[in-house]
C-alpha positions in Angstrom: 0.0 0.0 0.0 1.4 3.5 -0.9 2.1 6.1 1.7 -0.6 8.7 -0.1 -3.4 5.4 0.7 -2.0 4.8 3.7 -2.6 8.7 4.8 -6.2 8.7 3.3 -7.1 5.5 5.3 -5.6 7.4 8.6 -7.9 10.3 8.2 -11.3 8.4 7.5 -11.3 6.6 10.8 -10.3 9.1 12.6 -13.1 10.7 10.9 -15.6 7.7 11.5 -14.1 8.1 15.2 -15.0 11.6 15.9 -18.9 10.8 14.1 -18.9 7.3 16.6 -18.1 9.8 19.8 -21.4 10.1 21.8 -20.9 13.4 23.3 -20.2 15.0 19.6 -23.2 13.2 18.2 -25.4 14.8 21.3 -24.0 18.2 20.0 -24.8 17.5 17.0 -28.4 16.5 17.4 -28.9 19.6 19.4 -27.8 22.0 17.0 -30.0 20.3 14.5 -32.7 20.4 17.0 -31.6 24.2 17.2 -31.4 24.9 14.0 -35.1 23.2 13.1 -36.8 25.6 16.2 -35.2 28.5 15.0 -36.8 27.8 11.2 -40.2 27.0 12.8 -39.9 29.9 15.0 -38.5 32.2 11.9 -42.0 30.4 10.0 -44.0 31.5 12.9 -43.5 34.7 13.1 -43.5 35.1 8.8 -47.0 33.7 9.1 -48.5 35.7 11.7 -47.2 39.0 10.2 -48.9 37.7 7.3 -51.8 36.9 8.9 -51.8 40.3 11.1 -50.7 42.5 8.5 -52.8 41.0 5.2 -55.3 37.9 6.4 -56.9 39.6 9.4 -57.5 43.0 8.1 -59.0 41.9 4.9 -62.0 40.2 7.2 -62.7 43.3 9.0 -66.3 44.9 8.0 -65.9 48.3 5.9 -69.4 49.3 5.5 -73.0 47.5 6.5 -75.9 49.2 4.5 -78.6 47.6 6.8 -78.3 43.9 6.9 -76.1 43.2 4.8 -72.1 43.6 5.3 -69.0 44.1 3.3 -65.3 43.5 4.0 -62.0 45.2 3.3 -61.5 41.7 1.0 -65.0 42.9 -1.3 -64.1 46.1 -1.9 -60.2 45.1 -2.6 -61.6 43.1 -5.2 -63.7 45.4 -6.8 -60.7 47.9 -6.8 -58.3 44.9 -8.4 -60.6 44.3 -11.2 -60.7 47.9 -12.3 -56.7 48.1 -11.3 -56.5 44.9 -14.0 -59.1 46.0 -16.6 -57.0 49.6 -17.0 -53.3 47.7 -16.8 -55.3 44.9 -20.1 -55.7 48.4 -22.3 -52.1 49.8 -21.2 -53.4 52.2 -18.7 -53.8 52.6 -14.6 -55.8 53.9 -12.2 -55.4 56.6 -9.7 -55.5 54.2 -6.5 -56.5 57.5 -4.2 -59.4 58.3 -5.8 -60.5 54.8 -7.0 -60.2 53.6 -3.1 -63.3 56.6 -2.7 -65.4 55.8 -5.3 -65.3 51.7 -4.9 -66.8 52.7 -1.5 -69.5 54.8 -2.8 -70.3 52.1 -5.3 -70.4 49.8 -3.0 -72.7 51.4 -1.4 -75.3 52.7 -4.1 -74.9 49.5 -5.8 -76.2 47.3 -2.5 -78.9 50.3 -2.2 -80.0 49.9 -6.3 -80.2 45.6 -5.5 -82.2 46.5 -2.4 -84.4 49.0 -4.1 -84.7 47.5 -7.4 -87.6 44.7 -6.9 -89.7 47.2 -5.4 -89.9 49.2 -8.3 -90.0 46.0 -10.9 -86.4 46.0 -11.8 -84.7 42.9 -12.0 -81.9 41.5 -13.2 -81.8 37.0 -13.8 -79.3 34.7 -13.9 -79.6 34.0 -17.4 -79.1 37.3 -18.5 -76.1 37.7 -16.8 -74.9 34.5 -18.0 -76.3 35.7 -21.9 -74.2 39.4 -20.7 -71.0 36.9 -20.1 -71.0 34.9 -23.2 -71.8 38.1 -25.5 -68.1 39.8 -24.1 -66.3 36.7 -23.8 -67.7 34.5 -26.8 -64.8 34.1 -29.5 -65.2 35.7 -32.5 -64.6 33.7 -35.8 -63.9 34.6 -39.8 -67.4 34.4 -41.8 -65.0 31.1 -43.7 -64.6 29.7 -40.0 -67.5 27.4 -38.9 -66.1 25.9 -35.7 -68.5 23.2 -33.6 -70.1 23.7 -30.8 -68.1 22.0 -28.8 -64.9 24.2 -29.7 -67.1 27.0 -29.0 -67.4 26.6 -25.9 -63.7 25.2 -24.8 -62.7 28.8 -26.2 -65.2 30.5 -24.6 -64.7 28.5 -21.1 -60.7 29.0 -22.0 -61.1 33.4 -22.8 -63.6 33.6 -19.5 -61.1 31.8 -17.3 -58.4 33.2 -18.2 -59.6 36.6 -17.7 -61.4 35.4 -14.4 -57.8 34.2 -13.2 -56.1 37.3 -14.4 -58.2 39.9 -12.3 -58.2 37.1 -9.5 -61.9 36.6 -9.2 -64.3 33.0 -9.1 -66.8 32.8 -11.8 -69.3 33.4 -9.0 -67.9 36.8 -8.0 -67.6 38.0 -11.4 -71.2 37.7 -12.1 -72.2 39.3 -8.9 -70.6 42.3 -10.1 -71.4 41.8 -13.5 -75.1 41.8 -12.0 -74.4 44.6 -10.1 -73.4 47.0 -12.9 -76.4 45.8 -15.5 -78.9 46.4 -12.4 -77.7 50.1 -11.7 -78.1 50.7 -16.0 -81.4 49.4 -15.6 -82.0 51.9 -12.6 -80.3 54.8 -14.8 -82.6 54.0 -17.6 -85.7 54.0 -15.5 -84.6 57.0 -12.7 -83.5 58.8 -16.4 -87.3 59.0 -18.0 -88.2 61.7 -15.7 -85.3 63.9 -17.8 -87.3 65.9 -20.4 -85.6 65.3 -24.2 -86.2 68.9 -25.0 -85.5 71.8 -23.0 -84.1 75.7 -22.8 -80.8 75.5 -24.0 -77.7 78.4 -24.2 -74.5 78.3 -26.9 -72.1 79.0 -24.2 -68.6 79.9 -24.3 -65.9 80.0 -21.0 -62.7 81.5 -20.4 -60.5 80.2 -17.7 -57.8 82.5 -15.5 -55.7 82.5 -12.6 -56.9 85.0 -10.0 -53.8 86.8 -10.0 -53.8 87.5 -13.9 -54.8 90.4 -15.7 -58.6 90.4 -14.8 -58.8 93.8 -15.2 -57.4 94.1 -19.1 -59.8 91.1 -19.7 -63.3 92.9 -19.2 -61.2 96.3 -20.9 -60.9 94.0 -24.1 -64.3 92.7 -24.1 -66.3 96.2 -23.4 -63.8 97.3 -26.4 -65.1 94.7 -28.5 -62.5 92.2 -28.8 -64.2 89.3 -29.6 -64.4 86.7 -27.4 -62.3 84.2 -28.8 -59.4 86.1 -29.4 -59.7 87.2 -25.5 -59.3 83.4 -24.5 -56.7 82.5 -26.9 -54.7 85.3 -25.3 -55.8 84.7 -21.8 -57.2 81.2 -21.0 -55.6 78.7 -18.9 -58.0 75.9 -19.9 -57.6 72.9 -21.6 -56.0 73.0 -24.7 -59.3 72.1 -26.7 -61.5 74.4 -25.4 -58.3 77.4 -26.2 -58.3 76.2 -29.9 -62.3 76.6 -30.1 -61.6 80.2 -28.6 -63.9 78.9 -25.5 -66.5 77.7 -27.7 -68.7 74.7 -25.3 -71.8 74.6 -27.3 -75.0 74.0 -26.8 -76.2 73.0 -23.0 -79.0 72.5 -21.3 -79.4 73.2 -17.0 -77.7 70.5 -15.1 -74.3 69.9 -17.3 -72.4 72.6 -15.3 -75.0 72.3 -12.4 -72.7 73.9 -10.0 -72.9 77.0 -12.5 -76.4 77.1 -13.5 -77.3 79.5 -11.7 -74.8 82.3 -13.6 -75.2 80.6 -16.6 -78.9 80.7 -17.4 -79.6 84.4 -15.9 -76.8 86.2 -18.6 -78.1 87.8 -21.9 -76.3 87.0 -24.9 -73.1 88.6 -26.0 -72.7 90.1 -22.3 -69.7 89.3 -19.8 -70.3 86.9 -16.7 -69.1 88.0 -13.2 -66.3 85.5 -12.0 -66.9 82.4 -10.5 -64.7 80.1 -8.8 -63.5 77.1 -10.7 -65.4 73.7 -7.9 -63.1 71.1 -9.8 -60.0 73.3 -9.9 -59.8 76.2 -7.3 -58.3 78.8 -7.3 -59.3 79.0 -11.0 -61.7 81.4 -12.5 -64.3 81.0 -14.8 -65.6 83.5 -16.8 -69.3 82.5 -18.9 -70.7 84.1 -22.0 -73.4 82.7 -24.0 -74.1 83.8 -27.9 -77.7 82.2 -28.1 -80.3 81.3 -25.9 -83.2 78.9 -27.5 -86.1 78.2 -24.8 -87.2 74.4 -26.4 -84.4 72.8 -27.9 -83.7 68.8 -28.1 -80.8 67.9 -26.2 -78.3 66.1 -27.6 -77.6 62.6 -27.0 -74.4 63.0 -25.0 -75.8 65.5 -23.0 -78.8 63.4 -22.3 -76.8 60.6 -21.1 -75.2 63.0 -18.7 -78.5 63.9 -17.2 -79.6 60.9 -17.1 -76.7 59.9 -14.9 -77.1 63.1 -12.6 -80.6 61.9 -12.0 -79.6 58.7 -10.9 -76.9 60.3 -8.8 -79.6 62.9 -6.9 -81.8 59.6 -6.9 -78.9 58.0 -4.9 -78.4 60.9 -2.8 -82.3 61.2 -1.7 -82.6 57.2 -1.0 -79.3 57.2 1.2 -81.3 59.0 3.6 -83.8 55.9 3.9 -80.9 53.8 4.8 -78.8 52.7 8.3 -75.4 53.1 6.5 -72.3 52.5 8.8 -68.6 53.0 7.2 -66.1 52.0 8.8 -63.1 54.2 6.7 -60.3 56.1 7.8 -56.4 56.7 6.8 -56.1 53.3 8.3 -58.1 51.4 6.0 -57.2 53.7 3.2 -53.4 53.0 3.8 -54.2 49.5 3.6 -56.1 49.4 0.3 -53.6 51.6 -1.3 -50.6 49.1 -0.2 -52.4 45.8 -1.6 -52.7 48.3 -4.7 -49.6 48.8 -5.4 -48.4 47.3 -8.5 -45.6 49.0 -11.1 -47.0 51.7 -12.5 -47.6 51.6 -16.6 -47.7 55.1 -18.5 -51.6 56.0 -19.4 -51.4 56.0 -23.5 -54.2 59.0 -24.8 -57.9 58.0 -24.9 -59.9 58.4 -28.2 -62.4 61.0 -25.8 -66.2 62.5 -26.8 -66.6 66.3 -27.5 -67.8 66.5 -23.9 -64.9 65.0 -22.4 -62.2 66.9 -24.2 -64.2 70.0 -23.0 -64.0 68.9 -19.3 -67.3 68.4 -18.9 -67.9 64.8 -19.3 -65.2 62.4 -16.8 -63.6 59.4 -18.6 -66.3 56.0 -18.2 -66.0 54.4 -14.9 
C-alpha cells in the first residue's frame, strides 16, 4: 500500500471516530434540533405577520348598509378588477381616488339591489350569463364554422383566463357583473323623468388665474374684442377648449350644475361676473353665451349625462332611507392603497367625446 493510501485511510477513521463519539453526536443532534426551532420559530413569526398585516385585516367589516355587510376583501376586489381591466388596455388607475369611489359604489350599488324589486327591476341569472358569453364569446372569420363543442372550450378557456387574471371566481364576477347591469337598468328608468327637450344656451368660458390680468380682460371685451381672441390670449383651460376660442356649445341646466345659476340668468353677448372654478380652485371661470333657444332637443351625449345626474340625486335622496355604517379612515385607506400597489404603466391618450375633451364629461368608470 502507498504512503498517499495509507494517509487517506488514517484520516477516515479518525473521521468515523469523531462521528462514533457520543458526546459530539449529542452536539450534534442539538444544534439540528436548534437549527429546526429556529426555522419553525422564523415560519411562525413570517405567518402571523402575514396573517396580522394581510389575512386579518382583509376580514374586518368596511361598510354594512342595513343587513347586509361588506369587507376590506370585497371592496379590494372590486378595486383589483378595475386596477386589471386599465393595466389589459395599457393604462392605470389613480388608486387614491379609485379607493373613494369603490366605497361609494359599493354602497349605491347594495342600495340599487335592495331597491330594485320594489320598483319592478330585475336582473336574472340567465341574463347575466347571456351578458358573459356576449363579451367573452370568440369571434370567428365568416369562412370559419367551428362546432359547438370548440365554441365553448374557447369561450370557457377566454372567461377563465380573464377570471384568473383579475383574481376573481366565476361566481364573483357575475355578482358584479349583475351589479353593474342592475344600476343601468335603474339609470334608464330613474333617467325617464329627464325631459328630451329643453331651454338651451350656446355658451362659451374663459378660464384664468386669480392673479392674472382680470382687469385688461373685461377692458378688451367692453372694447369689443371678440371673445375668442380674449381666450386664446388669456385662458388657462384645456387646450381644446383654447383652440375653439372657449367655444362649449350648446347645453342644457344641469351639465355645469354647480354653475347654473350664472349661466342661465346672462343675456347674450354680455360678460359673466367671475366664479370660482369647484373642480380646480383657485381658478376662475368666466361664462358668456351667444344664443339662448327656450325648447331645444338635447343632444344625446348631454342626455346621457342627465340621465346619470338623476340617478346620482336619486342616490343621494334614497341614502337617507338607509342605516349606512362605514367603517373608513387613513387606516383602511393606507391599507387598500398598499395591496394596490403594483408598477406603475404610463396611461397612452384616450380616443375622448366632444364633452370629455371640453371637461365636462369624466372618462367612463
Amino acid at each position: 500500500m502507498s504512503n498517499s493510501d495509507k494517509q487517506t485511510n488514517q484520516y477516515t477513521d479518525k473521521r468515523h471516530r469523531v462521528a462514533q463519539d457520543p458526546a459530539i453526536k449529542k452536539r450534534n443532534r442539538f444544534l439540528f434540533i436548534g437549527i429546526l426551532a429556529i426555522s419553525i420559530i422564523f415560519t411562525i413569526i413570517l405567518s402571523t405577520g402575514y396573517i396580522l398585516r394581510y389575512v386579518i385585516p382583509q376580514e374586518k367589516v368596511i361598510v354594512e348598509i342595513g343587513e347586509s355587510k361588506y369587507k376590506r376583501a370585497d371592496m379590494l376586489k372590486m378595486l383589483r378588477v378595475k386596477q386589471k381591466n386599465a393595466e389589459m388596455i395599457g393604462s392605470t388607475i389613480k388608486s387614491s381616488e379609485e379607493i373613494f369611489k369603490a366605497l361609494q359604489n359599493m354602497i349605491e350599488n347594495e342600495i340599487i339591489d335592495q331597491v330594485a324589486p320594489s320598483i319592478g327591476i330585475s336582473v336574472t341569472e340567465g341574463q347575466v350569463d347571456i351578458y358573459v358569453r356576449d363579451v367573452f364569446m370568440p369571434t370567428y372569420n365568416s369562412d370559419e364554422s367551428p362546432d359547438p363543442v370548440q365554441i365553448e372550450r374557447e369561450f370557457r378557456e377566454i372567461f377563465n383566463n380573464y377570471l384568473n387574471s383579475v383574481g376573481l371566481t366565476e361566481e364573483e364576477y357575475k355578482k358584479f357583473t349583475r351589479w353593474s347591469m342592475l344600476r343601468e337598468q335603474m339609470r334608464q328608468f330613474i333617467g325617464e323623468s329627464v325631459p328630451t327637450v329643453a331651454e338651451q344656451v350656446y355658451l362659451h368660458r374663459l378660464m384664468v388665474m386669480p392673479d392674472d390680468e382680470i382687469d385688461i380682460i373685461k377692458k378688451k371685451f367692453n372694447d369689443g374684442i371678440p371673445f375668442k381672441y380674449i381666450v386664446r390670449e388669456f385662458s388657462k383651460d384645456n387646450e381644446e377648449v383654447i383652440r375653439r376660442g372657449g367655444e362649449i356649445g350648446w347645453v342644457p341646466q344641469g351639465i355645469f350644475h354647480e354653475y347654473d345659476y350664472i349661466i342661465f340668468d346672462l343675456e347674450p353677448n354680455l360678460l359673466s361676473i367671475e366664479s370660482q372654478s369647484i373642480e380646480t380652485p383657485p381658478l376662475l371661470y368666466f361664462f358668456m353665451i351667444s344664443e339662448k333657444d327656450p325648447a331645444r332637443k338635447i343632444a344625446l351625449e348631454e342626455l346621457e349625462q342627465l340621465k346619470t345626474k338623476a340617478l346620482n340625486d336619486w342616490l343621494n335622496t334614497k341614502r337617507k332611507e338607509f342605516n349606512v355604517k362605514a367603517t373608513f379612515n387613513s387606516e383602511v385607506h393606507s391599507w387598500l392603497s398598499k395591496q394596490l400597489q403594483v408598477s406603475s404603466l404610463e396611461k397612452p391618450k384616450e380616443k375622448q367625446s366632444r364633452l370629455q375633451k371640453l371637461g365636462v364629461l369624466q372618462g367612463k368608470k
